[in-house]
C-alpha positions as CSV (number, residue, x, y, z in Angstrom):
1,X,95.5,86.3,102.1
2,X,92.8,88.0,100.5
3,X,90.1,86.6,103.0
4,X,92.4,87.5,105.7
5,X,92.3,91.0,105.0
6,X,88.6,91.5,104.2
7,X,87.6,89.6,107.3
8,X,90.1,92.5,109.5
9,X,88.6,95.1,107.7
10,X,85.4,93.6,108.8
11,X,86.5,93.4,112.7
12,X,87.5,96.6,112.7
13,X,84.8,98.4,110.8
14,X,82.0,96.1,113.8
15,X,84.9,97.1,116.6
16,X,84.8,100.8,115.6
17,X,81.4,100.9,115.0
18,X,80.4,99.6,118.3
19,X,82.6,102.4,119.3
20,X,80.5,104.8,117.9
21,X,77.2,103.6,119.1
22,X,78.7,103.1,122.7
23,X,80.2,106.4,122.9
24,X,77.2,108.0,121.7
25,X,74.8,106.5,124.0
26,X,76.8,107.6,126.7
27,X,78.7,110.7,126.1
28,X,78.3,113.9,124.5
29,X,79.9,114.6,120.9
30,X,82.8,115.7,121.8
31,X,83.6,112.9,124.2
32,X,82.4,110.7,121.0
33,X,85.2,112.4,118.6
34,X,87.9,111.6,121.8
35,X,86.7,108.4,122.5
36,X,86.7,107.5,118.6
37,X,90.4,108.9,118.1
38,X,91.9,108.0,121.5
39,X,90.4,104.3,120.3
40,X,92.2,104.7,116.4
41,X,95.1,105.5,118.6
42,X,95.3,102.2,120.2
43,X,94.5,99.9,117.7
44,X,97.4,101.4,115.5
45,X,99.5,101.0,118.3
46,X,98.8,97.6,118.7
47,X,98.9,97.0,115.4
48,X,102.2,99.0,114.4
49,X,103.9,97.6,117.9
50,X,103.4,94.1,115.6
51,X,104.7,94.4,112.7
52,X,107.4,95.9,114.5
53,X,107.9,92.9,116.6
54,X,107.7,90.5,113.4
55,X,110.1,92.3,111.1
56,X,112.7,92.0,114.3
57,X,112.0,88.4,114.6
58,X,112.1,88.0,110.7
59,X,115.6,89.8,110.8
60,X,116.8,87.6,113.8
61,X,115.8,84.3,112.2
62,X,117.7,85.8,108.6
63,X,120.6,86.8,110.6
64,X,121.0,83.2,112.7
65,X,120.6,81.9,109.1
66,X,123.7,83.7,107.6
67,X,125.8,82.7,110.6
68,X,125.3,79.3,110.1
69,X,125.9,79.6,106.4
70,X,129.2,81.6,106.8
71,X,130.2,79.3,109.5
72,X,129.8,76.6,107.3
73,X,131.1,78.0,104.0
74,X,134.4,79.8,106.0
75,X,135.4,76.4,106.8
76,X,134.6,74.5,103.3
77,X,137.1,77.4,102.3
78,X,139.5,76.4,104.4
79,X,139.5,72.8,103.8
80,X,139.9,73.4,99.9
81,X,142.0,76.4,100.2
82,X,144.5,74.3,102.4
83,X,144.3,71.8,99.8
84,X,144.9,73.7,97.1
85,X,148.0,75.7,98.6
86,X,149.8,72.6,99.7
87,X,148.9,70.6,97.0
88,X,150.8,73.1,94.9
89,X,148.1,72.8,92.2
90,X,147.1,76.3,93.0
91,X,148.6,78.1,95.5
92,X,147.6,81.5,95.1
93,X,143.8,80.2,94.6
94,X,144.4,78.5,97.5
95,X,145.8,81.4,99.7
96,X,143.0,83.7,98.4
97,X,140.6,81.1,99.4
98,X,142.1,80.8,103.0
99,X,141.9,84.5,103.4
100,X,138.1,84.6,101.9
101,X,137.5,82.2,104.6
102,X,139.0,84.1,107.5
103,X,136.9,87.4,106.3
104,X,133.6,85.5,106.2
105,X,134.4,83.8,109.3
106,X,134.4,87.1,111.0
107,X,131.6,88.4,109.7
108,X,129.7,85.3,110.7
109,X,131.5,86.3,114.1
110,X,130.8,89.3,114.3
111,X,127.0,89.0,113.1
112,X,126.8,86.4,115.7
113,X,127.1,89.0,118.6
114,X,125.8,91.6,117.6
115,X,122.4,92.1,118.5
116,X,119.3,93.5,116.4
């Protein structure tokens, strides 16, 4: 992780200084300063349009994750809350069960179409 970060520091300390030496063999100072800032701009762009894009993919992949989960454990509720309530070896265990698994199966419904 370490290495990765030196070696971007590196890349864009060459990219920014090849900005600089470009710009001045060309341009006047003033065109160097606008040339320098309008080229900052853009790589923080790119670079903040990124990490934008990965933490919306990260949540996306975390919320497909608790769908599945909640899908899953709504209807292991169901199977032992049915048990238990009709069993009669706990029926208000059971009933609370059932209804735990209808709330989580709506929030896995509901997480499931809505988009991020």
């Amino acid at each position: 992780m370490r290495n990765r970060r030196v070696y971007a520091l590196l890349v864009i300390t060459l990219v920014i200084m090849c900005l600089i030496t470009t710009s001045i063999v060309h341009a006047e100072t003033t065109d160097v300063a606008t040339s320098i800032i309008k080229s900052l701009q853009e790589i923080f762009e790119k670079t903040s349009n990124t990490i934008v894009y990965s933490m919306n993919t990260t949540l996306q992949m975390i919320a497909n994750v608790l769908v599945k989960v909640s899908e899953v454990l709504s209807i292991a509720l169901t199977i032992i809350g049915l048990f238990l309530w009709f069993s009669r070896i706990s029926p208000y265990t059971g009933r609370r069960l059932l209804i735990s698994a209808v709330l989580l199966f709506v929030f896995a419904y509901v997480l499931k179409h809505v988009h991020i």
